[in-house]
C-alpha positions as CSV (number, residue, x, y, z in Angstrom):
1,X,124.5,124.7,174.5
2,X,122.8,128.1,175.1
3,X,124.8,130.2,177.5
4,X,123.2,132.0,180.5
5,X,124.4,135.2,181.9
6,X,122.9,136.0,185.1
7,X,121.7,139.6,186.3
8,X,124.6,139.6,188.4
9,X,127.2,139.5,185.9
10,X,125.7,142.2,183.7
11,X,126.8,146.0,185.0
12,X,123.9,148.1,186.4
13,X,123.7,150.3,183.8
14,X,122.6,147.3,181.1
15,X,119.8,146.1,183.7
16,X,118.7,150.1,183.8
17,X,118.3,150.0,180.0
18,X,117.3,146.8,179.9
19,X,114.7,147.6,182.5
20,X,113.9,150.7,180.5
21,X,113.2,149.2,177.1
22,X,110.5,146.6,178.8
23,X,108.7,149.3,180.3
24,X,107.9,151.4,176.8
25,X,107.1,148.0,175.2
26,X,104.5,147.8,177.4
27,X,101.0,149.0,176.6
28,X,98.8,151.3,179.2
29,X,95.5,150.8,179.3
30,X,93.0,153.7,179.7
31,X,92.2,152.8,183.4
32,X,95.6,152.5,184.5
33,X,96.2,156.3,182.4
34,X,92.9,157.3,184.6
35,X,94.4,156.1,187.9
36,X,97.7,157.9,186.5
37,X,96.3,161.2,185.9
38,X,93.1,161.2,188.2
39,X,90.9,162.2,184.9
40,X,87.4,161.4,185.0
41,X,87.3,158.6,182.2
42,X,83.5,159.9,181.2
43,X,85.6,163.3,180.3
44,X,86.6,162.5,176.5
45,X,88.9,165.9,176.7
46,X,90.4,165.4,179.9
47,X,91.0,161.9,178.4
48,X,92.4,163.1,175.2
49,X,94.8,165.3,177.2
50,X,96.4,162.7,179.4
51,X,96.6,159.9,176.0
52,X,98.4,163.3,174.5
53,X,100.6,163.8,177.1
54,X,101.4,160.6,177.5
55,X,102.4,160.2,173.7
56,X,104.4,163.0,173.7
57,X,106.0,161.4,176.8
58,X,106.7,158.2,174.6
59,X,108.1,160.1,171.9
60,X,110.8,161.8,173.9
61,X,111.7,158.6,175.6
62,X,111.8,156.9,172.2
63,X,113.9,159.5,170.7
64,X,116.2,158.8,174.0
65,X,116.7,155.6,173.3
66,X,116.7,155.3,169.9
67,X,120.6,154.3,168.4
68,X,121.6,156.6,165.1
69,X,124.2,154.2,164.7
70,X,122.1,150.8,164.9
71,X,121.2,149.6,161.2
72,X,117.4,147.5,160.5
73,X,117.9,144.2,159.4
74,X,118.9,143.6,155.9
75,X,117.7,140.2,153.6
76,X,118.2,138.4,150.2
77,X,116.4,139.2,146.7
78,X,114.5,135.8,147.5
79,X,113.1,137.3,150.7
80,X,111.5,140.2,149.0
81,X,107.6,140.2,149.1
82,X,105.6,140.0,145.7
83,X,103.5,141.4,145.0
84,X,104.2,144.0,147.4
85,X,101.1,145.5,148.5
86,X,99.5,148.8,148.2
87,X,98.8,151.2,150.9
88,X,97.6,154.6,151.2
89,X,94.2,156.4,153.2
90,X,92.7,156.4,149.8
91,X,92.4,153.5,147.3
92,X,94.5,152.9,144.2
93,X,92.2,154.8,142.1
94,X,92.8,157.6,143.7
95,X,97.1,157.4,143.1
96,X,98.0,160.5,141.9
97,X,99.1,160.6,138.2
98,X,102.6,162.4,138.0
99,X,104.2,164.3,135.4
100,X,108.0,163.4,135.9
101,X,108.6,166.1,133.4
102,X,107.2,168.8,135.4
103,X,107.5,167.6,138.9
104,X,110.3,170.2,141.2
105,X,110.8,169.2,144.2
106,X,110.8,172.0,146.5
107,X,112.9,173.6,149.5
108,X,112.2,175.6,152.5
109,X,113.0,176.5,156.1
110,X,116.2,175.8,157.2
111,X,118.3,174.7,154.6
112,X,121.2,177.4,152.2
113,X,120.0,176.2,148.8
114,X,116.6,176.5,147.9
115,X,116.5,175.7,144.4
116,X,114.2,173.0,143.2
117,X,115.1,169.6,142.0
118,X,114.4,168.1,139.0
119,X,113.8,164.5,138.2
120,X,117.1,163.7,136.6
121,X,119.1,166.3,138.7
122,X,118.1,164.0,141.6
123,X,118.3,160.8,139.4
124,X,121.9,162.0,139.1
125,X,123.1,162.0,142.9
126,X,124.9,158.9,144.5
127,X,122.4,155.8,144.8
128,X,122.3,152.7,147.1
129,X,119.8,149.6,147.2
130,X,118.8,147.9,150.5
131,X,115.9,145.3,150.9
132,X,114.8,146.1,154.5
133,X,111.2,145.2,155.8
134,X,108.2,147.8,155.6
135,X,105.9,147.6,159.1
136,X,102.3,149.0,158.9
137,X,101.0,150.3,162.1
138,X,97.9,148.3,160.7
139,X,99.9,144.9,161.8
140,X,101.5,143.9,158.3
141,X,104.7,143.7,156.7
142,X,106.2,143.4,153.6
143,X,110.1,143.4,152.2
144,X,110.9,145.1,149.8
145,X,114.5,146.3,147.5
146,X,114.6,150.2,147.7
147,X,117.0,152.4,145.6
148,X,117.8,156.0,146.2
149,X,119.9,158.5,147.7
150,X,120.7,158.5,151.4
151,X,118.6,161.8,152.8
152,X,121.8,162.5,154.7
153,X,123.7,162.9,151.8
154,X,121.1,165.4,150.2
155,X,120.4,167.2,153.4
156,X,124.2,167.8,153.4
157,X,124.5,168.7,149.7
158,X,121.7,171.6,150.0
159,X,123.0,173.0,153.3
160,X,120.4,171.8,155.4
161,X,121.2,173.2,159.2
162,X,121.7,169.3,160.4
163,X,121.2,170.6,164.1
164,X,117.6,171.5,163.5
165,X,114.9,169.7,165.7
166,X,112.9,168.3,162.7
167,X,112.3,167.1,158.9
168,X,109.5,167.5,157.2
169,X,107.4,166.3,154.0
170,X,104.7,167.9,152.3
171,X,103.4,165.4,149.0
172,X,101.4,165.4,146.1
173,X,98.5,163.4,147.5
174,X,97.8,166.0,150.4
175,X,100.0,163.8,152.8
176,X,101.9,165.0,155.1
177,X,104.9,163.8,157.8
178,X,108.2,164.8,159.7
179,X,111.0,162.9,161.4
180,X,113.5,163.7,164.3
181,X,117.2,165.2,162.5
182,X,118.7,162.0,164.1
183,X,116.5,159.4,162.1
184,X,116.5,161.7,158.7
185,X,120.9,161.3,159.2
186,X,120.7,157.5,160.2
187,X,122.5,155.8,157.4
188,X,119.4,153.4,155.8
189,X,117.4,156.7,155.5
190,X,117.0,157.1,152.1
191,X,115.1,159.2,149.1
192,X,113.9,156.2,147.1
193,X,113.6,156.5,143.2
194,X,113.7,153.2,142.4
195,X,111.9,149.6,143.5
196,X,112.9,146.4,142.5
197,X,115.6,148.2,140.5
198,X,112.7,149.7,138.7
199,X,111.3,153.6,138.3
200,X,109.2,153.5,141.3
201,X,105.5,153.1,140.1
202,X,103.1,155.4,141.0
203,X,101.8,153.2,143.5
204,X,104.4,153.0,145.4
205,X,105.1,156.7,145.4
206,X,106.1,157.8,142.1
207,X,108.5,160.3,141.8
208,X,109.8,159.8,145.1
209,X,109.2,158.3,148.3
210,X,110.7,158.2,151.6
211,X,112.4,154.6,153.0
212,X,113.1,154.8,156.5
213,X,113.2,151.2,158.1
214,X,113.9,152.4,161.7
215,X,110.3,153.7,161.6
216,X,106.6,152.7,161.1
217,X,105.1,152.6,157.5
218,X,103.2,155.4,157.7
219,X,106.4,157.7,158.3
220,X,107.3,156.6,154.7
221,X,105.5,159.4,152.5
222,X,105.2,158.6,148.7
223,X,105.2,161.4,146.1
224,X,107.1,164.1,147.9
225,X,106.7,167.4,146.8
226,X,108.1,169.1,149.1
227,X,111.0,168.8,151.4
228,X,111.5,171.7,154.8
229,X,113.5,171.5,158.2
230,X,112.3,173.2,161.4
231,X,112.7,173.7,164.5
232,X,109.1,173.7,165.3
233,X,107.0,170.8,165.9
234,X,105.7,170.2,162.1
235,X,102.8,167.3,163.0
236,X,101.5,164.6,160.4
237,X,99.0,163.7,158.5
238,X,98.3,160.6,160.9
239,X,100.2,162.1,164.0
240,X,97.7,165.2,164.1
241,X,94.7,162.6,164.7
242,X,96.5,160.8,167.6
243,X,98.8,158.7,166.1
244,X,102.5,158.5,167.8
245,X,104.9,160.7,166.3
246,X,108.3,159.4,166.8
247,X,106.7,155.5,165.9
248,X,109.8,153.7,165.6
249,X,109.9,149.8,164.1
């Protein structure tokens, strides 16, 4: 029998979140952001300014409420998707062809060590696997078995300063993306070499790729070339054209 727990029973501060998390579920339409703001909707900038201050709105109250201790769920080999598809703003032709022999990754801002990274240097660091689910903003998803080191661990072995605001990724295909310091330390966050216990292929971001299942796919760069933490607000390639930044799953 399925137990029911009245309102009553549950403390006020439960209904508050509770209350909280069904308001930023829900979608705002441009007339009720009109009625909001008092923009003229046949003003395409006064328009753009209220959607952007309304996303910047929902990122801070997504990074409010987001859990650094609350893990995505995790499924069995047979759940896994195959073929796993491709994705990327350019088509597979377009993949860029890597040289793991010469690729460095690359350091900056505020992190101690700034030596590059080789392949097997990073090959050599602690590993885990986890088979979590990949969401597309585009309304897909797809499971997949990720291997690689946890970007916490990394951040921590090159002296990153782990009170910074933001991480960023620069990659080899012109992409581009950050993340809040809280999602880069949540434990699932990895620096994936490996899928299906394989060298990553290049199209799903050979040499390296970031797996963060807490977050939409498109914070997920493939072929990073570059790695950098900031304080100041760092954009993405999507996020600079509109998209939401913080775009948790």
């Amino acid at each position: 029998m399925t137990k029911i727990v009245l309102a009553e029973a549950l403390p006020r501060k439960a209904i508050e979140l509770i209350e909280r998390r069904l308001f930023l579920k829900r979608s705002m339409s441009l007339g009720a952001l009109a009625l909001l703001s008092g923009c003229d909707i046949t003003d395409s900038e006064s328009v753009q300014r209220t959607l952007m201050a309304f996303s910047k709105w929902n990122d801070k109250a997504q990074g409010l409420l987001f859990n650094p201790d609350k893990l995505a769920p995790t499924y069995p080999e047979s759940a896994i998707t195959r073929p796993f598809p491709f994705n990327a703003y350019y088509d597979e032709d377009e993949i860029p062809d890597v040289d793991g022999g010469n690729y460095r990754l690359e350091l900056a801002g505020s992190i101690r060590d700034k030596r590059t990274w080789r392949l097997p240097d990073l090959y050599a660091l602690p590993q885990v696997s986890q088979i979590t689910r990949l969401i597309c903003v585009e309304g897909w998803s797809a499971m997949g078995k990720w291997t690689g080191v946890p970007l916490r661990h990394f951040l921590e072995r090159v002296g990153a300063d782990l009170s910074a605001k933001y991480v960023g990724f620069k990659c080899l295909d012109d992409y581009y993306t950050s993340i809040d310091m809280a999602s880069a330390l949540h434990p699932q966050t990895q620096l994936a070499f490996k899928f299906a216990d394989r060298i990553l292929p290049p199209e799903y971001g050979f040499p390296m790729r970031l797996r963060i299942p807490t977050k939409l796919g498109f914070k997920n760069p493939k072929h990073i070339a570059a790695i950098f933490v900031t304080n100041r607000y760092p954009g993405g390639y999507w996020e600079d054209q509109g998209y939401n930044w913080f775009s948790g799953s």
